[in-house]
C-alpha positions as CSV (number, residue, x, y, z in Angstrom):
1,X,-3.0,-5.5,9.5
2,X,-3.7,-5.3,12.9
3,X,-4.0,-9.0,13.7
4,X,-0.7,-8.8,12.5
5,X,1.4,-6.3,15.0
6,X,-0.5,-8.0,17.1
7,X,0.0,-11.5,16.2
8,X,3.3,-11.4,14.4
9,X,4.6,-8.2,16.0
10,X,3.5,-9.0,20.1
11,X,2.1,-5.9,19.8
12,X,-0.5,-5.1,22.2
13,X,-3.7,-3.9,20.6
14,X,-4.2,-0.8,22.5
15,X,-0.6,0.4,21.5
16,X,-1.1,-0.7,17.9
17,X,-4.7,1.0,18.2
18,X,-2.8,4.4,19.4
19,X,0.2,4.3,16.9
20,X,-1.5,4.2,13.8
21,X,-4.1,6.6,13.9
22,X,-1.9,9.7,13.1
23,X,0.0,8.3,10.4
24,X,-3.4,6.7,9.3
25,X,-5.0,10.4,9.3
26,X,-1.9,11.9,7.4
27,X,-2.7,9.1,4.6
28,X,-6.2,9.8,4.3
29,X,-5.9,13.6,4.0
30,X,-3.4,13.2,1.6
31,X,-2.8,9.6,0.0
32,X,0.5,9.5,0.1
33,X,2.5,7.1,1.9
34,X,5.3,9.3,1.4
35,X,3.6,12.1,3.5
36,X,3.1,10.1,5.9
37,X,6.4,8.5,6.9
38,X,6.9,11.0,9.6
39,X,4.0,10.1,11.8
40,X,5.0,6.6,10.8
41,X,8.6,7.0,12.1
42,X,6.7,8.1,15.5
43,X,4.7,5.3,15.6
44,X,7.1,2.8,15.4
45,X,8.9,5.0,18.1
46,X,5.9,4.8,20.4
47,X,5.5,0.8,19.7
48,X,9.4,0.7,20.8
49,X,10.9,-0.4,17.3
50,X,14.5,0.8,17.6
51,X,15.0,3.7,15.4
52,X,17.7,2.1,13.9
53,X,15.2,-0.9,12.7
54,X,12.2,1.8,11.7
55,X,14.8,4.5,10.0
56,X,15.5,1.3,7.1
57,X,12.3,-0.4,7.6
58,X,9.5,2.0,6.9
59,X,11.7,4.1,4.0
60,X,11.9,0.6,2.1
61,X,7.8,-0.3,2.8
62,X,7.0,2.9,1.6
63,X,8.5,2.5,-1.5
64,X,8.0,-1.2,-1.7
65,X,5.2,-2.6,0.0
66,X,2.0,-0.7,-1.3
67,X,0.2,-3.7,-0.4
68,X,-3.7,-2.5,-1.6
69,X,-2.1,-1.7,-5.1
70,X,-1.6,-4.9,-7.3
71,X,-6.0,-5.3,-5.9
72,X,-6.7,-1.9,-7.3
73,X,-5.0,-2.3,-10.6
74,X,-6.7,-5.9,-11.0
75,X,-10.1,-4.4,-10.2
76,X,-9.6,-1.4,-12.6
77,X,-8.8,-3.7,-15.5
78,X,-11.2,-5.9,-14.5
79,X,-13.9,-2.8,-14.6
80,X,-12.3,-1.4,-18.0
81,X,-12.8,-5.1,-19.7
82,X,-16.3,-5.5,-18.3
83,X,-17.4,-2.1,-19.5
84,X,-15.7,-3.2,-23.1
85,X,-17.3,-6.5,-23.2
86,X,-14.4,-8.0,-22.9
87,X,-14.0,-11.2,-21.8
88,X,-11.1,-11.8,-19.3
89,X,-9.6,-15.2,-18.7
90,X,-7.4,-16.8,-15.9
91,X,-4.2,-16.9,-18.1
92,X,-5.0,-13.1,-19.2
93,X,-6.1,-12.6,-15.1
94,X,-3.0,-14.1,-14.2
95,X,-0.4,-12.1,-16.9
96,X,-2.3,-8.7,-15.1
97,X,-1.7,-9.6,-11.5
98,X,1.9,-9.9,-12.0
99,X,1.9,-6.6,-13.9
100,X,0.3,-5.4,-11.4
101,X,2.7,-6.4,-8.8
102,X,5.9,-5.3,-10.7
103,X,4.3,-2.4,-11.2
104,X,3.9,-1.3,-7.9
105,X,7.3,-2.4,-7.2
106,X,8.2,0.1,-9.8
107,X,6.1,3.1,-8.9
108,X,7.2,5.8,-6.3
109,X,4.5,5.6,-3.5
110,X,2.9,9.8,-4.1
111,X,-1.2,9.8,-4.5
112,X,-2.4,7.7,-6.5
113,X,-3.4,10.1,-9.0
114,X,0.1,11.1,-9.7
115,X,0.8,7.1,-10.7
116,X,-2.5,6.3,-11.9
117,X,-1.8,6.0,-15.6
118,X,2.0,4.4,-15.3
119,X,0.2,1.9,-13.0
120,X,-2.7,0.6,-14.6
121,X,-2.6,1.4,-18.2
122,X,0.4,-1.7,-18.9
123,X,-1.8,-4.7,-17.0
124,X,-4.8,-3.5,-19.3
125,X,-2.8,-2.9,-22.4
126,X,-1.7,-6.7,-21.9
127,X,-5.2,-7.9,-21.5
128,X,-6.0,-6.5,-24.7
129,X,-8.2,-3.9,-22.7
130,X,-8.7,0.0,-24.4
131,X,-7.2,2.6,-21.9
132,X,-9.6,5.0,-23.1
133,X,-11.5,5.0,-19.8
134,X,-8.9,5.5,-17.7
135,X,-9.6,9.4,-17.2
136,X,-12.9,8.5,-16.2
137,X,-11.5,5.8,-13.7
138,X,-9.6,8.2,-12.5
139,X,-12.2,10.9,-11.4
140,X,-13.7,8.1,-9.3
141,X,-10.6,7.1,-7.6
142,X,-10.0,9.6,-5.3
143,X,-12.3,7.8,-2.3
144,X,-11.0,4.3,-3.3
145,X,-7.6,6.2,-3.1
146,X,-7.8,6.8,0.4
147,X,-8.5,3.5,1.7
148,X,-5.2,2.4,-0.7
149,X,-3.4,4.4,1.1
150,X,-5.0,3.9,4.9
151,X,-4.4,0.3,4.4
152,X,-0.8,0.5,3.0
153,X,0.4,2.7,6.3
154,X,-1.2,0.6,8.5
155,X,0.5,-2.6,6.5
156,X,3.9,-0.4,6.9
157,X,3.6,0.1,10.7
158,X,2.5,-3.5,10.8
159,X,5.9,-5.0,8.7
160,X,7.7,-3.0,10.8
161,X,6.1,-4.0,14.3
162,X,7.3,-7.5,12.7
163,X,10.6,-6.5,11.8
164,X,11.3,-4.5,14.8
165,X,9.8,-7.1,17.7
166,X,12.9,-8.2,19.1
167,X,14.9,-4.3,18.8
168,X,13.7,-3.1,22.0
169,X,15.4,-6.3,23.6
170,X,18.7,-6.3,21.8
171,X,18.9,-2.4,22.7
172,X,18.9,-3.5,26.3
173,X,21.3,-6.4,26.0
């Protein structure tokens, strides 16, 4: 995410390097995305996204753009199917990616274990895939859970270093 502020966004890398971190921190500690919109908010102020841009932006990424999640419900089906024997096949693969990515779509962005089960029991269900693991899956989540979370902040800051390039300009015009 940080080639793209910097890429996408004309961010420089020190600024992107200083504006994440606290938000970054906030989503570790916590894995919420939600918890950390505030120290989002003030990173986008500090990479000079117009609040008006970052006020709409990072709300609608937070509750939209959870980009780690549709990889972690793949892999956790993936696991649950292995550890049945199951056999999964591309059309089967293909049927639980796009669960997966409705279903984050659908799913409010709190910790992961609050949406564990309304997230990744449906794309396992389809694949024909017993749920009965899923407590134990769950238990082992909570270090995975973090880096979720790390990377969808940073990808939140990053859309809106994207969004937002050109608001520091027009606030000046």
């Amino acid at each position: 995410m940080y080639p793209l502020a910097v890429l996408a966004g004309r961010v420089k890398p020190t600024a992107f390097a200083r504006a994440a971190p606290p938000a970054q921190a906030v989503a570790a500690s916590t894995q919420s995305s939600l918890a950390s919109l505030p120290p989002m908010l003030a990173g986008a102020e500090k990479l000079a996204v117009a609040p008006a841009v970052s006020s709409v932006v990072l709300p609608l990424a937070v509750a939209l753009f959870r980009i780690a999640a549709p990889a972690s419900i793949v892999i956790v089906t993936l696991a649950m199917a292995r550890m049945n024997g199951i056999e999964v096949g591309p059309a089967t693969l293909a049927v639980v990616a796009l669960l997966a990515t409705v279903n984050t779509l659908v799913i409010v962005g709190l910790p992961n274990q609050v949406t564990f089960f309304a997230a990744d029991a449906p794309p396992a269900i389809a694949a024909g895939v017993p749920i009965e693991l899923l407590p134990l899956l769950l238990a082992v989540d909570t270090i995975p859970g973090i880096f979720y979370t790390v990377s969808n902040v940073t990808a939140d800051l990053a859309l809106t270093s994207v969004v937002g390039r050109d608001s520091a300009r027009h606030e000046a015009s």
